[in-house]
LUMZALO-290145 format. One record per residue: residue in three letters; x, y, z of N, C-alpha, C in turn. Coordinates in steps of 0.1 Angstrom, whole numbers, padded with zeros to 4 digits, always signed. Example, Ala and Ser with C-alpha at 12.3 -4.5 7.8 and 13.67 -1.06 7.14 Angstrom:
BEGIN
ALA+0132-0057+0078+0123-0045+0078+0132-0033+0078 SER+0128-0022+0071+0137-0011+0071+0129+0000+0079 
//
This chain:
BEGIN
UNK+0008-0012+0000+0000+0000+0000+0009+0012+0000 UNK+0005+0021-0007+0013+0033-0008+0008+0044-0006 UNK+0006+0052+0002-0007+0065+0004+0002+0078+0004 UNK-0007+0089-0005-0002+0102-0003-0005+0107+0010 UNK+0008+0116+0011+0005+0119+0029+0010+0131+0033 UNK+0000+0142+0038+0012+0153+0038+0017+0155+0053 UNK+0027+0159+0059+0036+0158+0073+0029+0174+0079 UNK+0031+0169+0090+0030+0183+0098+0015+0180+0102 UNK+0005+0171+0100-0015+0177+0106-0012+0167+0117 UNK-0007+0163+0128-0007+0153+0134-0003+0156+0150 UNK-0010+0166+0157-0014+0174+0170-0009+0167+0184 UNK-0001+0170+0190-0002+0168+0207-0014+0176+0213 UNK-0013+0173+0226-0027+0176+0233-0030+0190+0233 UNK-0014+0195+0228-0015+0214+0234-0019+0220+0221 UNK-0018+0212+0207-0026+0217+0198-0012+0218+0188 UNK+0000+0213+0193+0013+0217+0189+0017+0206+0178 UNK+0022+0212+0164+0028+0196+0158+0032+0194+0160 UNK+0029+0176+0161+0045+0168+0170+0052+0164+0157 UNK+0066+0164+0158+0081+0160+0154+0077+0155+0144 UNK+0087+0155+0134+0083+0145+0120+0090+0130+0124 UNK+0096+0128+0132+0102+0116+0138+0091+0109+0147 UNK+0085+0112+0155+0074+0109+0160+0064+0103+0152 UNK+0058+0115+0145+0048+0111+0135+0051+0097+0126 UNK+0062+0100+0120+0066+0085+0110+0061+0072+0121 UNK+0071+0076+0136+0069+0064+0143+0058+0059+0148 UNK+0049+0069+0152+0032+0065+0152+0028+0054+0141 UNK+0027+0060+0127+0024+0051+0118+0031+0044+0113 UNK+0043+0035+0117+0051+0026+0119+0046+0016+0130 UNK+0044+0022+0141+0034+0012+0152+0021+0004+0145 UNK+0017+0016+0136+0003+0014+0132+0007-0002+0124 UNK+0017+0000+0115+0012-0008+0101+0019-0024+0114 UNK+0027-0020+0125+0033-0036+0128+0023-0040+0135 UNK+0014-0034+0140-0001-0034+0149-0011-0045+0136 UNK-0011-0034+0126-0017-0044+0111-0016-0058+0110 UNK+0002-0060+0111+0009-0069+0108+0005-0082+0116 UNK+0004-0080+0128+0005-0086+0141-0013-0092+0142 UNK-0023-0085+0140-0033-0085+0144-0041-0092+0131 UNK-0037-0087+0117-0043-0095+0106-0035-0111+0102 UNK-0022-0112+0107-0017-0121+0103-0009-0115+0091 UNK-0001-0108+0093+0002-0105+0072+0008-0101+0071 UNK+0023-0107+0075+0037-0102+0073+0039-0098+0061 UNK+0030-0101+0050+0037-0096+0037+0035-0080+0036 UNK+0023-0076+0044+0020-0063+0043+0028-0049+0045 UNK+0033-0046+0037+0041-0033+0036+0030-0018+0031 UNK+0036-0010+0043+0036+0003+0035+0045+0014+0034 UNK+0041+0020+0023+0050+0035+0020+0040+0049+0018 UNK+0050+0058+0022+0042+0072+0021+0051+0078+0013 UNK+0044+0081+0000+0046+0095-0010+0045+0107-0002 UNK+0052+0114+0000+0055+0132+0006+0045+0141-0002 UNK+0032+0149+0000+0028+0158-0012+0030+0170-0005 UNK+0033+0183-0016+0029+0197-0013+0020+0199-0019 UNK+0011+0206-0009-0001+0213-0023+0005+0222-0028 UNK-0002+0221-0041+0007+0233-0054-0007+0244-0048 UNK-0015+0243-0041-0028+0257-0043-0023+0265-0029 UNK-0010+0258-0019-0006+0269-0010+0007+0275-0016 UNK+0014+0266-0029+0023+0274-0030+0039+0273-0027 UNK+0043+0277-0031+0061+0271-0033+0068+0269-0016 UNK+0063+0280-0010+0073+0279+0004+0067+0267+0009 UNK+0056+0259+0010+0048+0253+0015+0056+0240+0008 UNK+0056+0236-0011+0062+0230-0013+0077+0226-0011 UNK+0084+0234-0008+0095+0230+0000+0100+0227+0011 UNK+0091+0232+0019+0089+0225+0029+0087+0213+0033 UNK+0083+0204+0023+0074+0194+0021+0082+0184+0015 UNK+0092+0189+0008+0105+0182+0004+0118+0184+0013 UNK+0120+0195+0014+0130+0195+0030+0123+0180+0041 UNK+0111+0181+0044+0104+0175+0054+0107+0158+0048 UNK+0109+0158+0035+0112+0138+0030+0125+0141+0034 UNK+0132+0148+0026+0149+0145+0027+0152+0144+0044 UNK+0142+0150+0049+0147+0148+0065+0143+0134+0072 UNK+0131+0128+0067+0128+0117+0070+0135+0107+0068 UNK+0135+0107+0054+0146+0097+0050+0156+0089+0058 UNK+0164+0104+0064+0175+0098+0076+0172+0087+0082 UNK+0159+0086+0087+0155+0082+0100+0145+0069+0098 UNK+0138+0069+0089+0127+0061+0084+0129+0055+0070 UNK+0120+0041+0069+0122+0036+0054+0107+0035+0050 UNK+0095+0046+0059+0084+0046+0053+0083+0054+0045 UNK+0091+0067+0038+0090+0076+0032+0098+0069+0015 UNK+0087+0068+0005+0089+0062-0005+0094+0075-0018 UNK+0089+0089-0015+0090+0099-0026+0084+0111-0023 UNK+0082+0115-0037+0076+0132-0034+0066+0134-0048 UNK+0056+0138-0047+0044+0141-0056+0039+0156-0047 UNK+0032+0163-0060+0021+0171-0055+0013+0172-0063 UNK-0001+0174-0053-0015+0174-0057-0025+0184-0058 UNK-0038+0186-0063-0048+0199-0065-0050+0194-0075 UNK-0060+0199-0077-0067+0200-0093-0056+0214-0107 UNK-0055+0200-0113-0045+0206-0117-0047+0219-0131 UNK-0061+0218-0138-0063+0231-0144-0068+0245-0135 UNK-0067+0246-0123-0072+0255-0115-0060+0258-0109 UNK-0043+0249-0104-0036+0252-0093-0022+0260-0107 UNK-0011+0261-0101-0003+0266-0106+0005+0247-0116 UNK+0012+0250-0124+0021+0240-0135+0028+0234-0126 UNK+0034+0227-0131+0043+0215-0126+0058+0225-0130 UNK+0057+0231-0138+0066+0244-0141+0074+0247-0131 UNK+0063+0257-0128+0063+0265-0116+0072+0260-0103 UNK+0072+0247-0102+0081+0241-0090+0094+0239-0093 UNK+0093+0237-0106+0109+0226-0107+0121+0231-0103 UNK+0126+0245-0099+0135+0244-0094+0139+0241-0078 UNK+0126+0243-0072+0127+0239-0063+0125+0222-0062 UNK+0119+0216-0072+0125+0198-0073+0139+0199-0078 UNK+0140+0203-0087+0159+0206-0086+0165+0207-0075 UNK+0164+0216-0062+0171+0216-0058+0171+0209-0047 UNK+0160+0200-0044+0153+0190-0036+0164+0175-0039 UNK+0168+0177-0048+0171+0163-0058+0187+0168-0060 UNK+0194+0180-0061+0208+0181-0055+0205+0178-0038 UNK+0196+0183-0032+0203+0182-0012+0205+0166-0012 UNK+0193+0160-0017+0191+0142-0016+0204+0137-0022 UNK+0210+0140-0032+0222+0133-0037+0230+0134-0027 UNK+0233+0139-0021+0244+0142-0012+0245+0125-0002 UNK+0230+0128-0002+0230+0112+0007+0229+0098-0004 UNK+0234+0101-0013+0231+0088-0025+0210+0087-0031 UNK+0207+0094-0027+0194+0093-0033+0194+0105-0041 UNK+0180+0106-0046+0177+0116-0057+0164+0118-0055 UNK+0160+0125-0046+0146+0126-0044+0132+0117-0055 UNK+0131+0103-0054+0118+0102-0061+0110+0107-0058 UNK+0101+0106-0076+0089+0113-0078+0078+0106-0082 UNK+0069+0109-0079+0057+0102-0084+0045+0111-0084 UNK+0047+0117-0101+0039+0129-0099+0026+0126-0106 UNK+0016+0133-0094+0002+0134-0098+0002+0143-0111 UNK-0004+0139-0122-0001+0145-0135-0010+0141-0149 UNK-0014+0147-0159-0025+0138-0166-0038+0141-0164 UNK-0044+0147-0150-0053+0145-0148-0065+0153-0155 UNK-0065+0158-0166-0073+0168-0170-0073+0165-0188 UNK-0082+0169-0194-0078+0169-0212-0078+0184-0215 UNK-0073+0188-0216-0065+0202-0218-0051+0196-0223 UNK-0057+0200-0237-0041+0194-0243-0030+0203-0240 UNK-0033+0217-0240-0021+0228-0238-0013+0227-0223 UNK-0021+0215-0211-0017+0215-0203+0000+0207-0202 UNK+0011+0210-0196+0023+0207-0202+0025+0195-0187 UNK+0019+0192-0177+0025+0188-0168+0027+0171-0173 UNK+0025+0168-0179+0028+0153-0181+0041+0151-0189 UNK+0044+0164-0193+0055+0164-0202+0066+0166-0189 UNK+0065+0174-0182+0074+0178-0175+0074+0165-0165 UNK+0068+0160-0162+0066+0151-0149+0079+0139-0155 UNK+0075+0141-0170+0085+0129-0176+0095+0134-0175 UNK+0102+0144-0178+0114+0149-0181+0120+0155-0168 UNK+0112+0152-0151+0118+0155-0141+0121+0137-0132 UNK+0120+0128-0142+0122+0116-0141+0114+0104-0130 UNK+0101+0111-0133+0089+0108-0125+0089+0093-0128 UNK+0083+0084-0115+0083+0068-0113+0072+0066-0120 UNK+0065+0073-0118+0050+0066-0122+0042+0077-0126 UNK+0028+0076-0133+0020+0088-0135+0009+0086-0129 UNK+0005+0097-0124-0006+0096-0111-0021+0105-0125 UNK-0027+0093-0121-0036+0092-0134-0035+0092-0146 UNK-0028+0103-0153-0021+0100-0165-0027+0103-0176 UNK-0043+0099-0176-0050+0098-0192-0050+0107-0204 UNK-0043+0117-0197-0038+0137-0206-0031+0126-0216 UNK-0022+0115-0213-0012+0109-0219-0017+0108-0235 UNK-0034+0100-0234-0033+0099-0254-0034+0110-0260 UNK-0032+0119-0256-0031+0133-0265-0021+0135-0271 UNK-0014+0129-0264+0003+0126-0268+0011+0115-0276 UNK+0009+0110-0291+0012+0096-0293+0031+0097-0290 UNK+0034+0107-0292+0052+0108-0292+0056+0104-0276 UNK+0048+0112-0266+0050+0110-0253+0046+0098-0248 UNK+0039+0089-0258+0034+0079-0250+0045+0069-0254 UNK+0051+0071-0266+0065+0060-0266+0075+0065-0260 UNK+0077+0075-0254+0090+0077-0244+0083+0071-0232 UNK+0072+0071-0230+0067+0067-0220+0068+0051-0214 UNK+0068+0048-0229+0069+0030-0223+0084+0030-0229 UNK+0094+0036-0233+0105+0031-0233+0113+0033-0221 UNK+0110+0043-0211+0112+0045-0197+0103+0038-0189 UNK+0093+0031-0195+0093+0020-0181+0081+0029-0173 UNK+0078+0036-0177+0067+0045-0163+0050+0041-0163 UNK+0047+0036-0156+0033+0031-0150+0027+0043-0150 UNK+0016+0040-0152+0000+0048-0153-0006+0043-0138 UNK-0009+0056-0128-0018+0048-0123-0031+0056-0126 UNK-0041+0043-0129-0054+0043-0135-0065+0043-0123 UNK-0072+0055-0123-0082+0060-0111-0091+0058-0117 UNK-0103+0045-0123-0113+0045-0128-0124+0052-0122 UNK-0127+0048-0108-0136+0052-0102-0133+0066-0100 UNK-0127+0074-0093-0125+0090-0096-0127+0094-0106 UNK-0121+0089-0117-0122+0100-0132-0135+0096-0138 UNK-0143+0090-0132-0159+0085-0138-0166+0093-0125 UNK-0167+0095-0111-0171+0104-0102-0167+0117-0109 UNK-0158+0121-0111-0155+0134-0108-0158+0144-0123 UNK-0161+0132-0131-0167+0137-0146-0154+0139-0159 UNK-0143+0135-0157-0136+0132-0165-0134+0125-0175 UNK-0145+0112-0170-0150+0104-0186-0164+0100-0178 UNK-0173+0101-0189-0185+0098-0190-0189+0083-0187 UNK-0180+0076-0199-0181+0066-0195-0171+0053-0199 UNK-0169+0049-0187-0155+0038-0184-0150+0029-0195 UNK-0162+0027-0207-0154+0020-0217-0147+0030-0227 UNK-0148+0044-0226-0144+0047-0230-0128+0056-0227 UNK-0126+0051-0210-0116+0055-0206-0103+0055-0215 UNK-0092+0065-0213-0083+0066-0223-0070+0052-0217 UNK-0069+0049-0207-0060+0040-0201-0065+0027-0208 UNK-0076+0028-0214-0081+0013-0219-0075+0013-0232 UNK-0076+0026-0237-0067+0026-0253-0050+0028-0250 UNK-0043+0030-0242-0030+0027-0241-0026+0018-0239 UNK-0038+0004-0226-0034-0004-0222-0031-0012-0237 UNK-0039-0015-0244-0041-0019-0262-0027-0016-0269 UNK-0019-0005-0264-0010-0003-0270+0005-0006-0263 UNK+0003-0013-0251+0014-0018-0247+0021-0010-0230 UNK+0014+0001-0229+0016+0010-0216+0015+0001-0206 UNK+0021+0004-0199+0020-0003-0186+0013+0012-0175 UNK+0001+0001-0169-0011+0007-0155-0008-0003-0148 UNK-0012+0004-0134-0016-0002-0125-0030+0005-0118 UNK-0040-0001-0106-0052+0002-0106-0051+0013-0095 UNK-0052+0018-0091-0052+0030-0078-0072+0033-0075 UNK-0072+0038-0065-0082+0042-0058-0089+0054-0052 UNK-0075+0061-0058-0075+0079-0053-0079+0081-0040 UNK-0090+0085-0042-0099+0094-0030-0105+0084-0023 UNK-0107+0068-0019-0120+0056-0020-0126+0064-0007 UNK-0120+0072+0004-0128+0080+0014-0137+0086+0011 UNK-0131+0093+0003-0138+0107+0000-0153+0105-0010 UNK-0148+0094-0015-0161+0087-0025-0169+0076-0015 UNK-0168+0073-0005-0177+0060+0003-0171+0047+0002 UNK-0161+0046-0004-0159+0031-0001-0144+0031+0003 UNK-0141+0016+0004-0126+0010+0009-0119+0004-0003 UNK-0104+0004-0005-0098-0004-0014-0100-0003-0023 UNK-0090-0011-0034-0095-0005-0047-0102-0020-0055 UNK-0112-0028-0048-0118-0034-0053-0132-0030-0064 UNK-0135-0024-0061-0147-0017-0068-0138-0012-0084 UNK-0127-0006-0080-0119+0002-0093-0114-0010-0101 UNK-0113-0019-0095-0107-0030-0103-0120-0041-0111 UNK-0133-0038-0103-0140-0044-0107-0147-0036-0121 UNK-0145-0024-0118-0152-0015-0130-0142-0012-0140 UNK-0128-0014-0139-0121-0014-0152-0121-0028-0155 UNK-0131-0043-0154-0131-0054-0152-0140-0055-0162 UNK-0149-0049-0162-0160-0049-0166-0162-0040-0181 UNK-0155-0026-0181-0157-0018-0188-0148-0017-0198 UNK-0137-0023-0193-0124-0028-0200-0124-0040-0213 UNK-0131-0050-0203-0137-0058-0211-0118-0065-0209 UNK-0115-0070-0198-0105-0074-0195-0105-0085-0190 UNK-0097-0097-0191-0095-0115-0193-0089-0114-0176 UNK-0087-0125-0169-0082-0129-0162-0068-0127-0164 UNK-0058-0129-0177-0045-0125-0174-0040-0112-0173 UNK-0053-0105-0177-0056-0087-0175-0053-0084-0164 UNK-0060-0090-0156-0061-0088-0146-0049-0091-0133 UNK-0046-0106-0136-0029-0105-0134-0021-0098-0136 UNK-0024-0094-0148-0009-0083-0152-0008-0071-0145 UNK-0022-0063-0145-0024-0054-0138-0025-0052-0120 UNK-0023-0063-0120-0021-0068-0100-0003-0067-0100 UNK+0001-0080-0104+0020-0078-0106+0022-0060-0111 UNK+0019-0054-0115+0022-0041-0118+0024-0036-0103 UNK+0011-0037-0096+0009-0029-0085+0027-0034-0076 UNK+0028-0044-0078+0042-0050-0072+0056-0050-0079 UNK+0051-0048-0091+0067-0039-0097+0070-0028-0098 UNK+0060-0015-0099+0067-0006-0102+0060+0000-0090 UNK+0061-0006-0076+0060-0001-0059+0073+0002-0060 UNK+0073+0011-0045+0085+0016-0043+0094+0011-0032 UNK+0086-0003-0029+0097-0012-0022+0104-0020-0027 UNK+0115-0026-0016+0132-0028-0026+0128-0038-0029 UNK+0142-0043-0037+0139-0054-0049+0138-0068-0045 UNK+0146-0067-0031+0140-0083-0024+0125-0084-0023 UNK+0115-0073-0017+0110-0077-0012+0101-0079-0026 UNK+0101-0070-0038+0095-0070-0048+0096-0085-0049 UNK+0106-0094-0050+0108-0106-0056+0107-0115-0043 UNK+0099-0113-0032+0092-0122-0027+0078-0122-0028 UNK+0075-0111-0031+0064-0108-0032+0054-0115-0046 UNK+0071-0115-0057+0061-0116-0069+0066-0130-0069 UNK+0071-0138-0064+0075-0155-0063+0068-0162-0056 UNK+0060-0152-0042+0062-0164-0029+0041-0161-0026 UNK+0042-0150-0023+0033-0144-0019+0021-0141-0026 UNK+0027-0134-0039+0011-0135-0048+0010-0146-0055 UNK+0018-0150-0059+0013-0167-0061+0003-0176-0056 UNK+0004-0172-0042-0005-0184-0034-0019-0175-0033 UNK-0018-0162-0036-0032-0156-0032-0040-0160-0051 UNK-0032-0160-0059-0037-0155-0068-0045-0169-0073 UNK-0041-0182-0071-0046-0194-0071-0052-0195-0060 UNK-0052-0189-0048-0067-0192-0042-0080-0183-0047 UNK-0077-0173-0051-0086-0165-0059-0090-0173-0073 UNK-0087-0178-0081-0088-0190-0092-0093-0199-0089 UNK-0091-0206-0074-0098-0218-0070-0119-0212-0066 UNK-0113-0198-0061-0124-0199-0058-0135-0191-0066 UNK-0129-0185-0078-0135-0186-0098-0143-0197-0100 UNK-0138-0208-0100-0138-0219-0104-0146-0227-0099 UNK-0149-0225-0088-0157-0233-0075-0174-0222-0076 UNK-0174-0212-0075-0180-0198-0077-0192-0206-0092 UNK-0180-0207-0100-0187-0209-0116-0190-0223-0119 UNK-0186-0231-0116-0195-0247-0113-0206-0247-0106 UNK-0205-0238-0096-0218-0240-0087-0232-0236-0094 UNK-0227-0220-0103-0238-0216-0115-0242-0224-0121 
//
């Protein structure tokens, strides 16, 4: 699981933010509490760092000062994204020198500030941020679908390897496609792009997980069972945990869920 998260909302009793070392360690207890209580050692998570771009640059660097400083201390801090609606807030422009210069402090310690920029999310072709998200050497694209406006960008796109993550149910709430067969991730997937499924907001919309998201690009996709594998292993390759655990995960662990999920297809559809 990998959740956007921004540092600093998280109050002692006097109303004061507590420490960003504290904080991490709260939800560090939380996820070995998960661990302990569900049974599910395989369960990992990571926190993406966001600034909002609608407070604005001092705010955003803060926000990146605030990863590079975790880092030290914690291995829950996976990167750095920022979020808002993106034809309403300021460009992805507008920041980069301050990700530049986020991405010289981080070298110093052998990293390079990852990114995983929310980006795409709008069809406004004149909007540039998907271009730039690529060219600031972004992991993944946080929704992405601006992408088929672009057939040049969509082959740099899959020759760098970069994941779409695909928010069916948001971009179908929020009115960005009408309707899900006609989502644009469904015509890249056709072309070879690599998605994975995300769940954006599932609070903010009424539900949990991204079962529902996975069920409606299932449906609307008009997508096979190895669709659906591929799009699951995605969620486990291009995460931002290290490569052991990626390669237990994709050998040991989803293997055994993914054939009990087939057994019980199988058992499900005999019974019909």
């Amino acid at each position: 699981m990998e959740l956007r998260h921004i540092v600093g909302l998280l109050f002692d009793e006097d109303r004061k933010p507590i420490p960003l070392e504290q904080e991490l360690r709260i939800i560090d207890d939380v996820v070995a509490k998960v661990r302990k209580q569900e049974n599910l050692e395989e369960f990992h998570l990571k926190l993406i760092i966001c600034g909002l771009k609608i407070i604005g640059r001092a705010h955003v660097v803060q926000s990146i000062n605030r990863l590079i400083e975790g880092r030290a201390f914690s291995n829950l801090l996976a990167g750095f994204d920022m979020v808002n609606q993106e034809n309403v807030t300021p460009p992805l422009l507008s920041f980069v020198p301050d990700i530049l210069e986020g991405k010289r402090k981080d070298s110093f310690r052998g990293q390079c500030l990852p990114c995983f920029f929310h980006c795409g999310e709008t069809h406004d072709r004149d909007n540039e941020n998907v271009f730039d998200a690529v060219l600031l050497g972004t992991k993944r694209l946080g929704h992405g679908f601006q992408l088929f406006l672009h057939p040049h960008l969509q082959t740099v796109v899959k020759q760098k390897d970069i994941c779409i993550e695909a928010c069916p149910i948001s971009n179908l709430l929020l009115g960005y496609t009408q309707d899900l067969r006609n989502h644009p991730v469904r015509y890249m997937l056709a072309k070879g792009l690599q998605a994975s499924i995300s769940s954006d907001d599932p609070g903010f919309f009424g539900y949990e997980g991204v079962t529902m998201d996975y069920l409606a690009a299932y449906v609307a996709w008009e997508l096979s069972l190895r669709d659906l594998k591929k799009l699951s292993l995605n969620g486990i390759k291009y995460s931002s945990v290290d490569e052991a655990t990626k390669d237990k995960l994709t050998k040991e662990v989803f293997p055994a869920h993914w054939n009990a999920f087939i057994r019980d297809v199988i058992a499900n559809h005999s019974q019909q």
